[in-house]
N, CA, C and O of each residue as an XYZ file, in Angstrom:
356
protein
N       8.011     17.175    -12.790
C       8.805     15.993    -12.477
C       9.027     15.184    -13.754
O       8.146     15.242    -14.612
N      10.032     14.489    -13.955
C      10.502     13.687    -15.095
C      10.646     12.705    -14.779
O      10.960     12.434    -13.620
N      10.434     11.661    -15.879
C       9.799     10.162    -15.455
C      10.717      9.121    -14.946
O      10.446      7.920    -14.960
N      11.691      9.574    -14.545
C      12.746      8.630    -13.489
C      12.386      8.974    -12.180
O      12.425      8.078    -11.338
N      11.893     10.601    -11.701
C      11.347     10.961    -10.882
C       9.889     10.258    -10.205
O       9.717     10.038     -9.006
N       9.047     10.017    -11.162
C       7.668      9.546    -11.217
C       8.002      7.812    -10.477
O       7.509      7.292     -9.476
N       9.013      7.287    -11.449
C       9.564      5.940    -11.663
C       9.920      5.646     -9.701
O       9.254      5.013     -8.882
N      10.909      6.231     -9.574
C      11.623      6.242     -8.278
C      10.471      6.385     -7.462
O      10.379      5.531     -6.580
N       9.456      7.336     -7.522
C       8.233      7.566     -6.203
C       7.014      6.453     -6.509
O       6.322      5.994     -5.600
N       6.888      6.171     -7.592
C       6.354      4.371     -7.717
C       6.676      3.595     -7.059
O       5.918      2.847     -6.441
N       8.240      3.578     -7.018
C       8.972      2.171     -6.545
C       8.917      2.257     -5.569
O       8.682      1.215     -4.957
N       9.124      3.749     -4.640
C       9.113      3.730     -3.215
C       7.232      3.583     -2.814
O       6.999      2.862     -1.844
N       6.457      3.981     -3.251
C       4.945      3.737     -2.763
C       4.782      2.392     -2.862
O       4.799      1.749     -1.812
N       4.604      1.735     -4.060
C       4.978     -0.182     -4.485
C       5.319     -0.953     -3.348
O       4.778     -1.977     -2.932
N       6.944      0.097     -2.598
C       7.306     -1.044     -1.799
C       6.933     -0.806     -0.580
O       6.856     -1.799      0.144
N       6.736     -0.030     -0.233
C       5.664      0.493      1.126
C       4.209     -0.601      0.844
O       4.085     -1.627      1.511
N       3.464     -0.310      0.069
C       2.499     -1.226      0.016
C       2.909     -2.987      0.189
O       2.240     -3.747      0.889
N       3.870     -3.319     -0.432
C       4.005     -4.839     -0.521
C       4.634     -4.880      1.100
O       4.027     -5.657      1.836
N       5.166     -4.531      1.388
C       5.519     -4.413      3.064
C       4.089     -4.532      3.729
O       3.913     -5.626      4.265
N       2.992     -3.617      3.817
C       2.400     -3.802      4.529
C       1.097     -4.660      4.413
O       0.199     -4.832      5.237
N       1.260     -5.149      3.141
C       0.198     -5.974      2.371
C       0.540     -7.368      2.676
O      -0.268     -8.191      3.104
N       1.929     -7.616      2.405
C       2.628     -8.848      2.739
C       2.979     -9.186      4.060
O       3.364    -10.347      4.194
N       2.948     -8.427      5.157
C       2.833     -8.919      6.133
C       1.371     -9.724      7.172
O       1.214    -10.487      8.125
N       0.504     -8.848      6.105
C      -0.807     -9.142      7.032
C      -1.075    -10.432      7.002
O      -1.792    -10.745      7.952
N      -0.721    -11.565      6.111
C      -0.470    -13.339      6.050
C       0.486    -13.706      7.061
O      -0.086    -14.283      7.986
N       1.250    -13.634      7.167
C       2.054    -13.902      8.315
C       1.583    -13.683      9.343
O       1.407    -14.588     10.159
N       1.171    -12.108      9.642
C       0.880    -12.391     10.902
C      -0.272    -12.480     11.282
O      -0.325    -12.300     12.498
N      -1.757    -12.778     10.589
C      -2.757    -13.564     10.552
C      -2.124    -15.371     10.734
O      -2.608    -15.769     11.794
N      -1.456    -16.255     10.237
C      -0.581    -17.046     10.495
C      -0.323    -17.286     11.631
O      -0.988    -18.084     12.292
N       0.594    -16.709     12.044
C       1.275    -16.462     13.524
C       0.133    -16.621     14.534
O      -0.103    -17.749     14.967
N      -0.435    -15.797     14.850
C      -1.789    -15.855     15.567
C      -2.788    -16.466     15.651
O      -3.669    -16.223     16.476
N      -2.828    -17.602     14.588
C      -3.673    -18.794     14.567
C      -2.904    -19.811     14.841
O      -3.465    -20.781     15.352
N      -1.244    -19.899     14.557
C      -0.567    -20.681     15.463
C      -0.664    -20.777     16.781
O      -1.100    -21.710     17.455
N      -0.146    -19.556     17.168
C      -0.251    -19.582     18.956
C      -1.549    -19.749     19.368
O      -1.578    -19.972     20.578
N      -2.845    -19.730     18.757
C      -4.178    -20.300     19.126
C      -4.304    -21.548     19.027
O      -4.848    -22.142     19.958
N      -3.972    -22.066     18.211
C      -4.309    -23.675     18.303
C      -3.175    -24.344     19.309
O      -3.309    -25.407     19.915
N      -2.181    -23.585     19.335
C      -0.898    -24.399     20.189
C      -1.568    -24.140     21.434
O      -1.476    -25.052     22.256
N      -2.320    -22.967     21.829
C      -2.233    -23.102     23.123
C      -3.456    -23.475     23.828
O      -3.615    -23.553     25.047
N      -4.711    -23.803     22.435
C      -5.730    -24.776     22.712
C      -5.374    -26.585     22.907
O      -6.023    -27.495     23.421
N      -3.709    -26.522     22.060
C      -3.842    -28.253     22.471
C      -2.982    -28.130     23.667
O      -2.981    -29.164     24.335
N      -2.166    -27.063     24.192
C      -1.713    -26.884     25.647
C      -2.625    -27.078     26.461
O      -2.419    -28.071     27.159
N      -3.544    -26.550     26.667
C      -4.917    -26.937     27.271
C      -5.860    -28.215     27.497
O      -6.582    -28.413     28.474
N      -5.715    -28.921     26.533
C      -6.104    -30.172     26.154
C      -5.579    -31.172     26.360
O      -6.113    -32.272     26.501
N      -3.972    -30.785     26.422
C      -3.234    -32.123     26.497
C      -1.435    -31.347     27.147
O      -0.318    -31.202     26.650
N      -2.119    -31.031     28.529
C      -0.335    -30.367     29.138
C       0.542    -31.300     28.766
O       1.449    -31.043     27.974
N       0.370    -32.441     29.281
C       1.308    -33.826     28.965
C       2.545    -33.425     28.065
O       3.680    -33.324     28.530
N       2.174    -33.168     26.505
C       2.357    -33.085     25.248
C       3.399    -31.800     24.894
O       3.976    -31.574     23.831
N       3.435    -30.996     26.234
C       3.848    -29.363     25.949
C       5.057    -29.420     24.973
O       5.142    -28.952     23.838
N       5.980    -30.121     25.712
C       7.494    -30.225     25.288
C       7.062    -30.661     23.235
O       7.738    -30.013     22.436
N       6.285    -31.417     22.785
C       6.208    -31.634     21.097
C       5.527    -30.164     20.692
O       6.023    -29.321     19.945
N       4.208    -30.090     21.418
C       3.876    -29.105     20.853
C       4.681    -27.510     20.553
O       4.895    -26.776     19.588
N       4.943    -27.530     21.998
C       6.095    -26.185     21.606
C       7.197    -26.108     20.250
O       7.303    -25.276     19.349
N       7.795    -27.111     20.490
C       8.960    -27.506     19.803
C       8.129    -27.192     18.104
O       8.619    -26.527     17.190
N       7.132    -27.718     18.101
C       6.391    -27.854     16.503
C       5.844    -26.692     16.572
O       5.323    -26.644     15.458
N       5.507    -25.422     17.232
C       5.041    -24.510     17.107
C       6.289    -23.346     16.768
O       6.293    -22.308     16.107
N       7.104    -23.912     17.391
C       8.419    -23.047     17.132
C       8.837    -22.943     15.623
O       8.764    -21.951     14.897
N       9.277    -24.165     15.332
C       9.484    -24.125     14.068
C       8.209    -23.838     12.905
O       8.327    -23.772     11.682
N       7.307    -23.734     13.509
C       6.066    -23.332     13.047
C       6.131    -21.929     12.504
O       5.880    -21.558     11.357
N       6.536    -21.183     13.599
C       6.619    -20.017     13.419
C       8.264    -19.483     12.809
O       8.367    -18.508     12.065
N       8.547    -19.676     12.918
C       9.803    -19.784     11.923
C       9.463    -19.437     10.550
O       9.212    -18.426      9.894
N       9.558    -20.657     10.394
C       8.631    -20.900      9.093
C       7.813    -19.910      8.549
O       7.935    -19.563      7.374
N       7.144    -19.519      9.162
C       5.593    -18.185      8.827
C       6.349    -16.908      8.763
O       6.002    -15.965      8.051
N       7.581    -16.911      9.668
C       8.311    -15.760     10.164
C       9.204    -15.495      8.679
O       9.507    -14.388      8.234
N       9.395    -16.292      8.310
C      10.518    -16.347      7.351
C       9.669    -15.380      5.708
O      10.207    -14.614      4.910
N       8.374    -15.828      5.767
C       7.982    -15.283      4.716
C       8.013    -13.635      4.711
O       8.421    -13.022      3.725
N       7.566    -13.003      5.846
C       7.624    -11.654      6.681
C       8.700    -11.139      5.786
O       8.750    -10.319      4.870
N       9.800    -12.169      6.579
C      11.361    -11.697      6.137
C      11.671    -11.439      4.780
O      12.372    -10.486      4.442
N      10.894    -12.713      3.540
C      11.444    -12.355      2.610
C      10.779    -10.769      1.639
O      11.394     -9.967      0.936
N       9.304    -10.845      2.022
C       8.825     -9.488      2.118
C       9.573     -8.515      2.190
O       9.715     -7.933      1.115
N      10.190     -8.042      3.155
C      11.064     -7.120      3.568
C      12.501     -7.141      3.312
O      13.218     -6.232      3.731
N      13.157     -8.551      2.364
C      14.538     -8.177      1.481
C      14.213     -7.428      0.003
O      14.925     -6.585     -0.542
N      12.738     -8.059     -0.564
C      12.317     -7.942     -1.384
C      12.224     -6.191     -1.790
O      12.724     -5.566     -2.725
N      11.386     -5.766     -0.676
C      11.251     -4.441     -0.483
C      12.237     -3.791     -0.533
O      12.503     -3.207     -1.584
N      13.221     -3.674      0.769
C      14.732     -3.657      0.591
C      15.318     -3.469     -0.904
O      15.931     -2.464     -1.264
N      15.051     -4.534     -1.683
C      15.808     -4.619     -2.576
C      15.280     -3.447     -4.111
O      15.955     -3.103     -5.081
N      13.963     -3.139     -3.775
C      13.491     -2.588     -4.756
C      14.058     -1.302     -4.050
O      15.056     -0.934     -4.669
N      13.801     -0.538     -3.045
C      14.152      0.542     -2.154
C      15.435      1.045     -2.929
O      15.499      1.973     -3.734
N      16.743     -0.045     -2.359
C      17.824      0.474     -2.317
C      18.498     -0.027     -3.781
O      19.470      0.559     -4.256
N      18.026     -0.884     -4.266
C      18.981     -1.701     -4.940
C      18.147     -1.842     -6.390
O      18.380     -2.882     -7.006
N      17.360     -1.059     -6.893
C      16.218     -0.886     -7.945
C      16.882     -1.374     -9.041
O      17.949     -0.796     -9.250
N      16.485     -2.599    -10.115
C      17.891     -3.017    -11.291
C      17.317     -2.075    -12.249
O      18.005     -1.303    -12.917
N      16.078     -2.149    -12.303
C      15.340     -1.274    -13.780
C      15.324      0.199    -13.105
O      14.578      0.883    -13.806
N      15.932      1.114    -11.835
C      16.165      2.406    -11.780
C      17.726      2.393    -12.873
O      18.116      2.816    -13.960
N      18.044      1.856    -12.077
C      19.839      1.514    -12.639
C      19.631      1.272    -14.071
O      20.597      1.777    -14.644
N      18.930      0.805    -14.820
C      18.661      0.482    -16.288
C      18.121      2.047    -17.143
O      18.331      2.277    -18.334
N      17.453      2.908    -16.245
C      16.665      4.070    -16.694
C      17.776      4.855    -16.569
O      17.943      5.541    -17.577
N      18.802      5.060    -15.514
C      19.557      6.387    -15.508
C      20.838      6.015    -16.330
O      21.720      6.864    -16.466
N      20.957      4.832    -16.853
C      22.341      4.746    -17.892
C      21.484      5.159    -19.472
O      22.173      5.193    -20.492
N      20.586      5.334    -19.522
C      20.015      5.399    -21.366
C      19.204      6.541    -20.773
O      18.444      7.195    -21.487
């Protein structure tokens, strides 16, 4: 194999790892959200309608990092600038 070869099966192992490395915060995140939301559901029904609403965008929020993980990845995958830099020289 020749080292654009080597290069390319880096980038694809790299981004397999940051995918599944980078998600495990989020959704450790996520799951301590919906625990505490649904310990102060418990505590205080009254309240549902704020709490939801703040848990929503809560998770959003947490959700969004997931996401950028996975353009990131994406972007090394399909769209590699330093593959594109190796096969013109």
């Amino acid at each position: 194999m020749n080292d654009i070869s080597w290069f390319a099966l880096g980038s694809t192992v790299i981004a397999a790892l940051a995918i599944g490395i980078g998600v495990i915060g989020p959704a450790f995140a996520m799951g301590r959200a919906i625990s505490s939301a649904l310990d102060a559901l418990a505590r205080q029904p009254e309240a549902e309608r704020s709490i939801m609403r703040t848990l929503f965008i809560g998770l959003a929020m947490i959700e969004s990092l997931a996401i950028y993980v996975l353009v990131i990845a994406l972007i090394i995958l399909f769209r590699n600038p330093l593959l594109e830099y190796l096969l013109k020289s």
